[in-house]
C-alpha positions, 0 to 999 in steps of 0.5 A: 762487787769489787774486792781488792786482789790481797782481801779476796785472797782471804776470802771466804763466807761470812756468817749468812752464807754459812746455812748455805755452805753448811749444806752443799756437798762436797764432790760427788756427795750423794746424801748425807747419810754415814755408814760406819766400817769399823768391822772391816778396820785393819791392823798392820800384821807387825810395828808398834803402837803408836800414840793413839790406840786407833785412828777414824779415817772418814772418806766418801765411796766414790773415786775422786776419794780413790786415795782412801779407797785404795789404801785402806783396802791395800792395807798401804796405810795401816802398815804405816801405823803398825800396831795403831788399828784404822777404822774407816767410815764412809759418808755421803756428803761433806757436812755430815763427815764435818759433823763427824770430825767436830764430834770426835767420831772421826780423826782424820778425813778426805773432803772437798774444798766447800765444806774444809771451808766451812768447817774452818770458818763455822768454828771460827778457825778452831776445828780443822786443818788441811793437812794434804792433797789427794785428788784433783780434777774428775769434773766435766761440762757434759750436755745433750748433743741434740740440745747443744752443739757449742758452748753458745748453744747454752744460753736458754737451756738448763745444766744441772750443778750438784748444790746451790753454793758447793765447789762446782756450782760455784766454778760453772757461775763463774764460768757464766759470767766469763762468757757474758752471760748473766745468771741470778746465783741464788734462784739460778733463773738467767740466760742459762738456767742453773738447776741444783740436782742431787748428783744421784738422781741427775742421770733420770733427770737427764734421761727424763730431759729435765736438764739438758746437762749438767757440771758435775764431778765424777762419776756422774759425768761419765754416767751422763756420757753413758746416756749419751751425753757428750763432754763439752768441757772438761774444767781441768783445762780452765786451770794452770797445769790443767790441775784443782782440787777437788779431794783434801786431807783434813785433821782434827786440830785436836788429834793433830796437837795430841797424836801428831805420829799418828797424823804423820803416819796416815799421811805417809800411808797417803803419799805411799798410796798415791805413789802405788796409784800413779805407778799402777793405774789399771789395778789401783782402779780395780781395786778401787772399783772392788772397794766401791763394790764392798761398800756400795753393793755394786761397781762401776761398769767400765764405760763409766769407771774408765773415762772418769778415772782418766780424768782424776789425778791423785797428788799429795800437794793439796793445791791450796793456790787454786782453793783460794781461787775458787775462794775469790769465784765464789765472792765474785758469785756474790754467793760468799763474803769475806773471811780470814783464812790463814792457819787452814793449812798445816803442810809441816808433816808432809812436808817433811815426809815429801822431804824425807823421801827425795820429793818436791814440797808443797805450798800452802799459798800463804794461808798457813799456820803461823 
């Protein structure tokens, strides 16, 4: 198919893609399942309240979502909101956190791109906007070394992609392609097999040799890597300045228009906390890996939290250039068709909380509020 550059720009999914999108993961999704932390909000010890009583903050328990992990539990983001009390809930996959903001069960939420995307799209332009970054990178190639020795040892064999249609199943299609490989996108059957597997259970498919590898964000690359697999390709390195998104901040349009100190609030919190993150990265993990600890039952051993934290960058620009990319791979996938996307960003609160604090602002690659 071809698709002029300026129309590919805009591009999303149209209708009949949007029952595929609205299932896809975002990130590391391992479910669809929403825990409620309400009993563990917090409240800044002093400071006013704010327009609303409260704000629902939703992010997954994984650390690509580190920002949320780690500002909530620091307390670096409640003490932006004063007297304004954070209940945060956890979720297990993108379309259910979506489900959640559409609802009013939350306010505000860190998210892939796949299901900002969607959300956007299903409602039309209605529904959210994505009003910052938090994460970049943390996704790997990682196969079978006995298997595969170079990139050209792929063709034949099966590699695992969390979700028909999500981020990185889009990203490693269009990598297929690059190298002159065809693949069929939906049934996945082609020189080299794409075989969608929930992220959770892709290491006993690993160990059980049902896939030879897997293009899957962190932590479960560093997990494969813990069985013995071997990094082939780190996807950052495919990228200008070796930089994606793989982590938004979205907002409901609603509490955006009726609570914009709040939102500006959580969003100083969130360039405070990746400030505190970049600044103190052996204690940001740790508290990250505490966080986890709370929330999942367990941590992660340090073969795995180590090299899948030095693989994610935490930033508050949201990187919008390299979504509308992953916008045109995933049209070139013949996967998802064309759509207008302006007014997905609103980059005006931070950017002025970029600007108050002597930092660079961010660019919203023209898909921004009018």
């Amino acid at each position: 198919m071809s698709v002029p550059r300026t129309t590919l720009r805009r591009s999303i999914a149209a209708a009949a893609a949007l029952p595929l999108l609205a299932v896809a993961l975002t990130a590391c999704g391992y479910g669809s399942t929403a825990k409620d932390d309400a009993k563990k909000a917090n409240v800044s010890a002093g400071g006013k309240k704010l327009s609303a009583d409260t704000v629902k903050i939703g992010y997954f328990p994984n650390l690509t979502h580190a920002t949320a992990l780690v500002g909530i539990q620091e307390g670096i983001i409640a003490k932006e909101l004063g007297a304004t009390e954070v209940k945060p809930s956890t979720f297990n996959a993108g379309p259910s956190e979506i489900e959640a903001l559409n609802a009013g069960s939350i306010d505000i939420g860190f998210i892939g791109p796949s299901p900002s995307i969607n959300g956007f799209t299903k409602s039309k332009g209605k529904s959210l906007r994505i009003i910052g970054g938090s994460a970049s990178g943390g996704v790997k190639l990682v196969v079978n070394p006995k298997k595969i020795k170079t990139v050209d040892d792929l063709k034949g064999k099966r590699i695992a992609t969390p979700q028909l249609g999500n981020t990185q199943d889009v990203a490693f299609l269009n990598w297929i392609s690059e190298k002159g490989w065809k693949t069929d996108a939906r049934s996945g059957k082609g020189d080299v097999s794409v075989v969608r597997t929930d992220n959770k259970v892709t290491p006993d498919a690993y160990r059980s040799g049902s896939i030879d590898g897997a293009w899957v964000p962190e932590p479960t690359a560093s997990k494969l890597v813990a069985q013995g697999a071997k990094v082939l390709l780190d996807e950052s390195t495919l990228w200008p300045d070796n930089k994606f998104v793989i982590t938004n901040i979205i907002v409901s349009q609603k509490f955006l228009t009726e609570h914009p100190d709040v939102v500006e609030a959580v969003l100083r919190g969130s360039v405070n906390t990746n400030a505190w993150i970049n600044a103190n990265p052996d204690k940001a993990k740790a508290s990250a890996n505490s966080a986890l600890k709370t929330l999942s039952g367990k941590e992660l051993p340090a073969d795995v939290i180590d090299p899948a934290w030095k693989s994610i960058q935490f930033t508050d620009d949201p990187l919008a250039s390299t979504l509308d990319t992953e916008a045109k791979h995933a049209v070139k996938a013949g996967l998802l068709d064309e759509t207008d996307l302006t007014g997905i960003y609103d980059l005006k609160p931070l950017n002025k909380i970029l600007k108050a604090a002597g930092k660079p602002e961010v660019a919203d690659a023209g898909l921004g509020v009018k």
